[in-house]
C-alpha positions in Angstrom: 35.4 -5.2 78.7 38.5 -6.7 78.5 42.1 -4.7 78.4 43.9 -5.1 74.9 47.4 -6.8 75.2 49.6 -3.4 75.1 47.5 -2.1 77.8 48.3 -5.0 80.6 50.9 -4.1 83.2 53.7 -6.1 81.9 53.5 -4.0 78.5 54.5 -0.5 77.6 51.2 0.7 79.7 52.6 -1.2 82.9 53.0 2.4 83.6 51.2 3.6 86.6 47.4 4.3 85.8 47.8 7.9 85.6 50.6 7.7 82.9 47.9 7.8 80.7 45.4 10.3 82.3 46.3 13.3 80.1 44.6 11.1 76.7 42.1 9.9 78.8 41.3 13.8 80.3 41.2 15.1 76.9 38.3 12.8 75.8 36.1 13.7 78.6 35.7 17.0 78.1 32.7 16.1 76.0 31.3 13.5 78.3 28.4 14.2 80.2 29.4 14.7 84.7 27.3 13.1 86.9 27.0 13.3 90.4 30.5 10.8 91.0 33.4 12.2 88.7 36.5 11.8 88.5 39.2 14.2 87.0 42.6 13.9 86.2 44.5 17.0 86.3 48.3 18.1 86.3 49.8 19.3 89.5 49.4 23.2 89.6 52.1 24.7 91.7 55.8 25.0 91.1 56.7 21.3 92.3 54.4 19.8 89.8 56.5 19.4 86.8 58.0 15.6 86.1 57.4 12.2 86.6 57.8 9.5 89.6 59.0 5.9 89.0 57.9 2.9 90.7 58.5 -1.1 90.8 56.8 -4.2 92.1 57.7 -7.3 91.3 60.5 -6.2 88.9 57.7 -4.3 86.6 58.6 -0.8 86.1 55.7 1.5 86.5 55.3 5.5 86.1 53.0 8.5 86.7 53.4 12.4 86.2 52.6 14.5 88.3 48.9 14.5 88.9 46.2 15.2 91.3 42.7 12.8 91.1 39.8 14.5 91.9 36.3 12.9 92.7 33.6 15.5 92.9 36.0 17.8 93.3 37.8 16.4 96.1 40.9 15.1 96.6 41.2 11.4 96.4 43.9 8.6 95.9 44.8 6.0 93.5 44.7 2.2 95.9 45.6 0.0 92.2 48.1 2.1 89.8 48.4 -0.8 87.6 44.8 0.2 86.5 44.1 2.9 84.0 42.5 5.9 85.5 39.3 6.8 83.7 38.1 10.2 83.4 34.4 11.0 84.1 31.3 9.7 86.0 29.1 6.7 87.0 31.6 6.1 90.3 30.2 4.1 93.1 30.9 3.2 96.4 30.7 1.7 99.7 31.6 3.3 103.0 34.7 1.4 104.0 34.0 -1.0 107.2 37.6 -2.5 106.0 35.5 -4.8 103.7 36.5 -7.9 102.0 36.3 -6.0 98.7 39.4 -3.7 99.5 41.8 -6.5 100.7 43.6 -7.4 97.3 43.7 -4.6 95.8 43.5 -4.4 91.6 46.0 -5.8 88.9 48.7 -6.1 91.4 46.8 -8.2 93.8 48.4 -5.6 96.6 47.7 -7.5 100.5 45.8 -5.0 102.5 44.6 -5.7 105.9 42.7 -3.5 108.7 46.2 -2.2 110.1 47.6 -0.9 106.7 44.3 0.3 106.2 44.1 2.1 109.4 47.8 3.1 108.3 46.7 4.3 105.3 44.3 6.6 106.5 46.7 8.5 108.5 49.4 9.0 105.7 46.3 10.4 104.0 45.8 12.9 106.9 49.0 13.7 107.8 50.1 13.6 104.0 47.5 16.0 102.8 43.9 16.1 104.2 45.2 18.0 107.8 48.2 19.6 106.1 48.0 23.2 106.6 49.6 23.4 102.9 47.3 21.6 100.7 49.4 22.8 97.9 49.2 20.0 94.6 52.7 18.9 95.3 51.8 17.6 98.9 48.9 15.4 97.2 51.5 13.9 94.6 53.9 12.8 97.4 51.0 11.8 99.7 50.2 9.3 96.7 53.4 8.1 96.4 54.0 7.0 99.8 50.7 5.0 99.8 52.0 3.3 96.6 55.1 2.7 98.4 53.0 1.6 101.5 51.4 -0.9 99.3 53.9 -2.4 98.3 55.8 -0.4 95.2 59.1 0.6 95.3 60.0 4.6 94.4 63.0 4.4 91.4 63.5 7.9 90.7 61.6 11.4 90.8 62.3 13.7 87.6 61.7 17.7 87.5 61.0 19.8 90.5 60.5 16.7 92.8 63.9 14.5 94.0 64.1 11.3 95.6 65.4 13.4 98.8 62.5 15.8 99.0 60.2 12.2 98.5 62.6 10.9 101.5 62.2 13.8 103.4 58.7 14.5 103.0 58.1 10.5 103.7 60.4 11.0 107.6 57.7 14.1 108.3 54.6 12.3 107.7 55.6 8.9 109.2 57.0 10.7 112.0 54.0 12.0 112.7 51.9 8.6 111.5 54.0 6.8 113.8 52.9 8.9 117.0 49.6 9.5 116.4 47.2 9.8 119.6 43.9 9.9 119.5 43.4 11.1 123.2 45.7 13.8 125.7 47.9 12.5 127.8 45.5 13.3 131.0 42.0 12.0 129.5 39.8 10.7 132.1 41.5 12.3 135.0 40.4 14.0 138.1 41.6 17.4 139.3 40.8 19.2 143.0 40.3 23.0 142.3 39.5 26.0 144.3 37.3 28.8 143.4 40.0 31.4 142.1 42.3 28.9 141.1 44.1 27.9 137.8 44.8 24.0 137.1 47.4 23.5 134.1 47.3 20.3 131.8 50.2 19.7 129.8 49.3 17.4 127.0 52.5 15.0 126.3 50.3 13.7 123.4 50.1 16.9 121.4 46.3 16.2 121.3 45.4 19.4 122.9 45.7 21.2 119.9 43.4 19.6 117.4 40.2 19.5 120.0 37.9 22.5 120.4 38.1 24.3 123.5 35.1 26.7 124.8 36.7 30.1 126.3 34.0 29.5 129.4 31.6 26.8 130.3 29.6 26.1 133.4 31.3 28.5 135.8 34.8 27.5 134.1 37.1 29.6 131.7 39.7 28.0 129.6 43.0 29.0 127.4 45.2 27.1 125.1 48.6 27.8 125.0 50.5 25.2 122.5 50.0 21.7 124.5 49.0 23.0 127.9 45.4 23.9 128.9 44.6 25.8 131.7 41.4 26.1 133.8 40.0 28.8 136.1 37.6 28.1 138.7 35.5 31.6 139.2 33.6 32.3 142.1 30.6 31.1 139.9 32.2 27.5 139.4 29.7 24.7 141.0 30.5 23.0 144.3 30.0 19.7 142.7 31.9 18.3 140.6 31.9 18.7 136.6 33.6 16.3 133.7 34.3 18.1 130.6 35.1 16.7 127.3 36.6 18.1 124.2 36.2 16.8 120.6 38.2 17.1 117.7 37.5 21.2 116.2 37.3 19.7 112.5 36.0 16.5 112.0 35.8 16.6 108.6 38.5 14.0 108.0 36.5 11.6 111.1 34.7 8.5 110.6 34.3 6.0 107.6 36.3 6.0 104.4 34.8 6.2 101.8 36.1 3.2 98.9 35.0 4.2 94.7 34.8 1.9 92.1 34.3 1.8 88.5 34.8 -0.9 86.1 37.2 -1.4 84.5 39.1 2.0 85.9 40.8 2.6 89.2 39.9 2.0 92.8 40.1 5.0 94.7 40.0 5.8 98.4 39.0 9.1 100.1 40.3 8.7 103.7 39.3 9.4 106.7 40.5 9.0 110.4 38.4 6.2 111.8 39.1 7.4 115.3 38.6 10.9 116.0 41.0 13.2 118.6 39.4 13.1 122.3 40.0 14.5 125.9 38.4 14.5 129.1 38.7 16.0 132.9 36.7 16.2 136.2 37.1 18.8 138.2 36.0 18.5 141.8 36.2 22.1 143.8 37.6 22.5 147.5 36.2 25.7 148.6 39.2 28.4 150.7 37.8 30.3 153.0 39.5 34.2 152.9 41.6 33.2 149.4 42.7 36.8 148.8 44.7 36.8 152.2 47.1 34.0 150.9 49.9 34.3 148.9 50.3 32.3 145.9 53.1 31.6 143.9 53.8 31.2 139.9 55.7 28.3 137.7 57.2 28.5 134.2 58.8 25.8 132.7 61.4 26.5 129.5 61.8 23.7 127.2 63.3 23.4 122.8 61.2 22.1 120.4 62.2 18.5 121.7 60.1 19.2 125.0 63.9 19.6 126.9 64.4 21.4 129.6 66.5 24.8 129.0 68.7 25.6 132.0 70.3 28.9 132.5 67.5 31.3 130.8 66.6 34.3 132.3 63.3 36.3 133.0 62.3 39.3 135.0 59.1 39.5 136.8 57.5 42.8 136.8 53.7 43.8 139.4 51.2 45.8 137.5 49.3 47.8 140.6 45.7 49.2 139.4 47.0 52.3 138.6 49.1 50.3 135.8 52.5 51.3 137.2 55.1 48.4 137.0 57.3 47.1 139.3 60.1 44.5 138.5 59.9 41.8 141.6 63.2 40.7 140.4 64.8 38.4 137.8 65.0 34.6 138.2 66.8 31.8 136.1 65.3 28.3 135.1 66.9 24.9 136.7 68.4 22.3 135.3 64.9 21.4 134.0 63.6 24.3 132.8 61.7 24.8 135.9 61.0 28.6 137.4 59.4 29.1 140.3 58.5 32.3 142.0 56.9 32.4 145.2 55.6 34.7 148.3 53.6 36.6 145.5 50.7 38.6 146.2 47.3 38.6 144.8 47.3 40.5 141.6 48.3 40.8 138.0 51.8 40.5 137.1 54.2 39.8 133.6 57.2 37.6 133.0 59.5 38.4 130.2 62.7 36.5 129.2 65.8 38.9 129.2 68.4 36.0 128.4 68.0 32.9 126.1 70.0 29.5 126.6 73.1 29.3 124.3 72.3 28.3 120.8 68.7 29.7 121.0 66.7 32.6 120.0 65.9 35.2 122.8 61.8 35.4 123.2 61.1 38.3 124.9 57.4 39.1 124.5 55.5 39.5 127.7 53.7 36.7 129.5 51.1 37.7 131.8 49.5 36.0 134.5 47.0 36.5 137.9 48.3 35.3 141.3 45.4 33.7 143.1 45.9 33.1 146.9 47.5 29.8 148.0 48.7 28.8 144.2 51.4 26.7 144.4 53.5 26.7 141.5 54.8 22.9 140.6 56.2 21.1 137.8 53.0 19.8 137.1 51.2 23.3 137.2 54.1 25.8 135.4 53.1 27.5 132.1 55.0 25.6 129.2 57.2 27.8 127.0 59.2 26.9 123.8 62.4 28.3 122.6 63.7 27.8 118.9 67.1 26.9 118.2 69.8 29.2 116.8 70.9 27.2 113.6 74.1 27.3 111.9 75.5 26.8 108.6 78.7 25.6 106.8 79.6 24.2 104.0 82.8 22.5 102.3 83.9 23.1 98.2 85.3 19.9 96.3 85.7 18.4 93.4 82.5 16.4 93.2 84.9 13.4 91.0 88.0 13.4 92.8 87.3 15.1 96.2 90.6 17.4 95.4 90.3 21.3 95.9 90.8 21.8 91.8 88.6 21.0 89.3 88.7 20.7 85.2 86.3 22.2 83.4 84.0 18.9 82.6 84.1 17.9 86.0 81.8 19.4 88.7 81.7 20.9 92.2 80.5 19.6 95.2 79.3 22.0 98.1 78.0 20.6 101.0 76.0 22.4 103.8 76.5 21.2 107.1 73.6 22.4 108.9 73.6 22.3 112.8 71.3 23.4 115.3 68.0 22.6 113.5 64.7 22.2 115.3 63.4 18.7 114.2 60.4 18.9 111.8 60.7 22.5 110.8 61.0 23.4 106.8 64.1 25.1 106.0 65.3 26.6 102.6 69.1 25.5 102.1 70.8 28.5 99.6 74.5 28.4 98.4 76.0 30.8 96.0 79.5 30.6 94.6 81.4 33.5 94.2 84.6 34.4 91.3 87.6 35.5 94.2 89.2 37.0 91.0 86.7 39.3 89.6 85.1 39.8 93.1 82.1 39.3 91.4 79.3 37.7 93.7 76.6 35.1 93.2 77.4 34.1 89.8 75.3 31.0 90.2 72.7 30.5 93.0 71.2 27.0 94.1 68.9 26.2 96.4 66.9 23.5 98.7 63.9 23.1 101.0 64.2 20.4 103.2 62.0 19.0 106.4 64.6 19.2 109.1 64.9 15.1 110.6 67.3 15.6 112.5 69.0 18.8 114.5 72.0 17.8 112.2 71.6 17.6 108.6 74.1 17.9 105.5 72.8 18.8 102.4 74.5 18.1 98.8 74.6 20.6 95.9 76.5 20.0 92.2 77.9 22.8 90.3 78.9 22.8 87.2 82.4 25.0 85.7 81.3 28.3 84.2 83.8 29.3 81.4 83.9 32.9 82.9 85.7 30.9 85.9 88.3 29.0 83.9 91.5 29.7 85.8 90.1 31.5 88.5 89.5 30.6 92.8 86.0 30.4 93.1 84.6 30.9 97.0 80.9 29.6 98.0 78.6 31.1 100.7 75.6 30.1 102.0 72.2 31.1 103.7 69.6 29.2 106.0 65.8 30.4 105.6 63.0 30.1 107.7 59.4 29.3 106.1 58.6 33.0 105.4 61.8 33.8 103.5 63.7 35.4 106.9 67.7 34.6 106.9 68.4 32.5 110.0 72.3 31.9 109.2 74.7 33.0 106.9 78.3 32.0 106.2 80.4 33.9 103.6 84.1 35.0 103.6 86.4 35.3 100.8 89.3 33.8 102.5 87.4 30.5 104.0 89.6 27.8 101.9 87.2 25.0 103.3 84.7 26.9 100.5 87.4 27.9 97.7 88.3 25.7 94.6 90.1 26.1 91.8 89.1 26.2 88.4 91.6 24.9 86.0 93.1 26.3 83.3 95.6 23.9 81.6 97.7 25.0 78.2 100.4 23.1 76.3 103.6 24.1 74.6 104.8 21.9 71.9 108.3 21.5 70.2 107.9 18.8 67.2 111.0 17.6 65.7 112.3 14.2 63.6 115.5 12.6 64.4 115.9 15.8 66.6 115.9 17.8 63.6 113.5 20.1 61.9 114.2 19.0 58.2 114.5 15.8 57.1 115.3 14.2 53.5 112.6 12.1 51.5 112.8 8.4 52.2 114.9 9.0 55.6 114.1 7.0 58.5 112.4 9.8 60.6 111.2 9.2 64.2 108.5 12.1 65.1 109.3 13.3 69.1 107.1 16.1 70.4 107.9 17.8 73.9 104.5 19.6 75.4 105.4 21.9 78.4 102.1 21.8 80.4 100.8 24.7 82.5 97.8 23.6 85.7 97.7 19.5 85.3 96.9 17.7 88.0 100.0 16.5 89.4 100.4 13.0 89.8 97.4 11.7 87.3 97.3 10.0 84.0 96.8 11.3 80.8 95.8 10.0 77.4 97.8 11.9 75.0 97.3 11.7 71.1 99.6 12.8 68.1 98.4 13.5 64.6 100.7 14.8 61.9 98.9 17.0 59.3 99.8 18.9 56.1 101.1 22.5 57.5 98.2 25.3 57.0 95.5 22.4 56.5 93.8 20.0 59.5 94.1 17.3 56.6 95.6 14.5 59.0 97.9 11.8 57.8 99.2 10.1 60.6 97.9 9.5 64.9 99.8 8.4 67.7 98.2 7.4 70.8 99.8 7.1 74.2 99.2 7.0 77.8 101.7 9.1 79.9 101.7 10.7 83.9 101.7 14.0 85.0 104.8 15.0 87.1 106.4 17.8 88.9 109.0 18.5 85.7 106.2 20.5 83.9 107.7 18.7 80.6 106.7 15.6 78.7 109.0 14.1 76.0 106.5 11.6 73.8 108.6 9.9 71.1 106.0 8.7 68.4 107.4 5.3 67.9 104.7 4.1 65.3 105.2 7.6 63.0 108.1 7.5 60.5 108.4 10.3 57.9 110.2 7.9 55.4 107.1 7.3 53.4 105.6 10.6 53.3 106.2 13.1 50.0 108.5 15.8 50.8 106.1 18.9 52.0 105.7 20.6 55.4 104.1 19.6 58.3 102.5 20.7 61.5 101.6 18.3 64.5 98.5 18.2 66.8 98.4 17.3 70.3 95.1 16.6 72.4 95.3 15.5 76.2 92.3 13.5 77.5 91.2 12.3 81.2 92.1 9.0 82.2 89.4 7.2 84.3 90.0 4.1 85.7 92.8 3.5 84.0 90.8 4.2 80.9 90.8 7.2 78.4 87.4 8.9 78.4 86.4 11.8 76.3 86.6 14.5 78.0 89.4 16.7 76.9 91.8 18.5 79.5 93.4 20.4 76.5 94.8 20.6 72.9 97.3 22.5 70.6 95.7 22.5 67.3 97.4 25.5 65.4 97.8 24.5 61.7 100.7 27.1 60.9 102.8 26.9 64.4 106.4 26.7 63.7 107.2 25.5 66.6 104.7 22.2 66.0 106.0 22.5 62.4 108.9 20.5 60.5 109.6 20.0 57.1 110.4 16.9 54.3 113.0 18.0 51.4 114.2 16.3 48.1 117.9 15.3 48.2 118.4 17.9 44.8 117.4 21.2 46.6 120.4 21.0 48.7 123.2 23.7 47.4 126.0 22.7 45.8 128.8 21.0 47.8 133.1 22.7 47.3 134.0 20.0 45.3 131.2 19.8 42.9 132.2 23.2 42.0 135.9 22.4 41.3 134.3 19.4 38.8 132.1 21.8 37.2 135.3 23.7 36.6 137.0 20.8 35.0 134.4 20.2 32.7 133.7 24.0 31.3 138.0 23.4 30.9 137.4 20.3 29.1 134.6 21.6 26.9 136.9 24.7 25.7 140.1 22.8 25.0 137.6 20.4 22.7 136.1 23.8 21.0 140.3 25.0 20.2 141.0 21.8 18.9 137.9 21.4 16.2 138.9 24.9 14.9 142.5 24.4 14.2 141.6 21.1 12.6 139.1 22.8 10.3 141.4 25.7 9.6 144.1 23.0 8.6 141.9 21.1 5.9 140.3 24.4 4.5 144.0 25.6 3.5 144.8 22.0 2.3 141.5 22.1 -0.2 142.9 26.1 -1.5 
């Protein structure tokens, strides 16, 4: 079966293969499930709404957010160019690295043993031996095998971002990066006595992924994080024993498995092809009368970067068999950490830390231990203890376009979180929250972010947009730094901090429109329109786009626009003389005038309007166009009126006397 033109990858179904899973899923639902099925189903949790964007070889590809499923376990897509097809008859061949996985599908992706081997543990570390298998983990574990194949991430829309791709993709090659498959003291030898403890620090960070019994022949063991510690009882053997320890869940250990179906995706379900292994003999040196001998103990204090802590305190306290409790006395670590106690006697005893380094968290739970005559207490032998860093958190308010401490109301706010003090690889949830200083009224918007700490110090970026309710007010942000289970590690919020406070603008305009200076004019008069705007909260200093429109007074019926570019001073006044409007052509009538300010960006008007006077019946925008003969009468008209009301009388007298004359004449 051949693919139909729109569905090859440099079509509209270039898409990744799973862009067209949900068509696909809904046809299978009738299909008959065999004992190899694969499903196609939408990512569950909250991160799982959206869709990731890839590129290879300048063809855009895409997916939503999807999880494959092969007999109900989790798999991943190895050729996204390929459509996904839901259902059975799947195949496969346990993955020796064969010949048939090397190129793999539409995209011809290069894959040799290394990637593969690299592949497998991006699947581990990405999902399979994740102790959050949530869907949102299996999604970005599949998109950083894409991108290990060889496609490029564009753009992650919904819950997910490109950062939370970035840091997720830091976490899991960190850990790909320095994997071990054995501790750091495999195959060594260690002398013991009867009675005595040996410690094994793990630099690998092994330890913790084998199974350890709690006794075996004669021996009793403990794990605490990456050191191991062994007791010789008076049982132990006299010759010597070699034990090894094996990976607790091998589940993810051995070959992967490779799935094939014509015509539809390859898909691989990984597995570690090495497991995790450790090994140690132990060769016992009988003591003679052990209980007589002192012994001594060794702690070692170190962060979450395996550093030495100097300068923390601890007080040893004796517990006699009665269970009364003596404190021996309080101690202090080195330069490197390093505690030692000596002159001890045999018995049981507890450690507790009374004062932490500066910048971390106090730990004071109780540490027991057992003194066994002629312990020495070593570097190599002290109990490992981690402390967690103290973190802090900052932030700074801007304008997110201009970097200014004022912002208009189409423009956006920048805060950014400087974090410090963070212990590398922990998840963190970043919260800001910006506050009205005027109302006092808190938290009126709320953002926030979890991120995979990369380094101890991290900034993190948030955008918020102008709420009307804030328009001419200080707004102040605070901000909170929580651990995995919710609890507040640091907190910052004052209403005076300025680094945190912007302004919100509120800019007005009062206008003044006259012609010739004048606010009535005569029909047909050369009339140059001048309007002065006073203007309240500009930016000082920037460019505006202003624009005039004259328009019949009570109506928005516009009959004339002016258009002019003009900066922002300290005068708080702006004269703009409208040389392109005359009122010589227009009918007598009144008139009102319209001003609108815009942004200038780039020397370029935009759209986005700082503010505008558009009152249709304002006097003060208003003037008015007369007709010559509504003017009063002028003084001297009067007098000729005058002359003429004389001039009509005298002509009335004379036409009767002459008509009286020739009516006596006719009698």
């Amino acid at each position: 079966m051949k693919f139909p033109k729109f569905m090859k990858p440099k079509t509209l179904f270039s898409g990744l293969a799973i862009a067209g899973a949900a068509s696909l899923f809904s046809l299978a639902n009738g299909s008959t499930v065999s004992a190899d099925t694969i499903s196609v189903t939408p990512s569950s949790d909250a991160w799982g709404n959206g869709t990731m964007y890839f590129s290879k070889d300048g063809v855009p590809s895409w997916t939503e957010y999807v999880v494959l499923r092969l007999n109900g376990r989790v798999v991943f897509c190895l050729d996204p160019w390929t459509l996904a097809v839901d259902g059975a008859d799947y195949d496969y061949n346990e993955s020796k690295y064969t010949q048939s996985v090397t190129n793999l599908g539409k995209a011809n992706a290069p894959v040799d043993e290394e990637k593969f081997r690299k592949l497998e543990l991006i699947a581990y570390y990405g999902y399979y031996g994740s102790s959050d298998t949530r869907d949102w983990r299996a999604v970005m574990t599949q998109a950083l095998i894409w991108e290990e194949l060889g496609y490029t991430p564009e753009r992650f829309t919904g819950d997910l971002t490109m950062t939370d791709y970035e840091n997720f993709k830091s976490e899991v090659l960190e850990k790909v990066n320095n994997h071990k498959a054995y501790t750091s003291w495999n195959g060594e030898v260690k002398q013991i006595q009867r009675g005595q403890t040996v410690e094994l620090t793990d630099d690998n960070n092994v330890i913790q992924k084998l199974s350890i019994p709690s006794t075996q022949d004669g021996y009793t063991f403990s794990l605490n994080g990456n050191v191991l510690s062994i007791t010789a009882t008076n049982e132990a053997p006299k010759e010597s024993r070699t034990f090894s320890f094996e990976s607790a869940d091998k589940a993810y250990e051995g070959a992967s498995l490779i799935w094939y179906k014509w015509g539809s995706q390859t898909v691989g379900e990984f597995k570690i092809k090495d497991g995790n292994y450790g090994s140690v003999s132990l060769s016992p040196q009988p003591t003679e009368n052990i209980t007589d001998i002192e012994g001594a103990f060794a702690l070692r204090k170190v962060n979450t970067d395996k550093e030495g802590l100097a300068g923390v305190e601890f007080e040893v306290f004796q517990v006699k068999a009665d269970g009364t409790e003596t404190s021996i006395g309080k101690y202090t670590t080195d330069k490197d950490g390093l505690l030692k106690v000596n002159g001890l006697e045999v018995g049981k005893y507890y450690i507790r830390e009374v004062k932490a380094a500066d910048g971390y968290k106090l730990d004071n739970k109780k540490i027991d231990f057992n003194i066994v005559g002629g312990e020495r207490a070593t570097l190599a032998t002290a109990t490992l203890f981690t402390n967690d860093r103290i973190p802090t958190i900052q932030t700074d308010a801007t304008n997110l376009q201009t970097g200014t401490k004022t912002v208009y109301k189409f423009e956006t706010k920048k805060e950014v979180a400087h974090l410090t003090n963070l212990d590398i690889g922990k998840t963190y949830t970043v919260r800001t929250y910006e506050n009205d200083k005027d109302t006092q009224k808190q938290r009126i918007q709320v953002q926030e972010k979890k991120i995979v700490a990369t380094a101890h110090e991290m900034d993190v970026e948030f955008e918020y947009p102008v709420l009307e309710e804030t328009i001419g007010h200080w707004t102040v942000f605070g901000e909170e730094l929580l651990d995995e289970q919710g609890n507040i590690l640091a907190s910052n919020f004052d209403w005076e901090n300025e680094r945190e406070t912007v302004y919100n603008r509120n800019p007005k305009l009062n206008t003044i429109a006259q012609v010739n200076g004048k606010k009535v004019v005569t029909v047909g008069e050369d009339g140059k329109v001048s309007d002065t705007i006073k203007y309240q909260d500009f930016e000082k200093g920037s460019q505006v786009f202003v624009r005039l429109e004259i328009a019949k007074y009570g109506t928005d019926e516009v009959v004339g626009t002016y258009e002019t570019t003009a900066t922002i001073d300290e005068s708080g006044e702006l004269v703009v003389n409208a040389d392109t409007l005359n009122t010589k052509d227009l009918p007598a009538g009144k008139y009102v005038l319209f001003e609108t300010v815009f942004e200038v960006k780039d020397g370029k008007p935009t759209e986005n309007v700082i503010s505008k006077e558009r009152d249709n019946k304002n006097e003060d925008q208003s003037f008015e166009i007369v007709k010559p003969n509504s003017e009063l009468p002028k003084t001297n008209a009067a007098i000729t009126g005058g002359l003429v009301v004389a001039g009509v009388l005298a002509l009335g007298a004379s036409g009767y006397f002459v008509l009286k004359k020739r009516n006596h004449k006719v009698q």
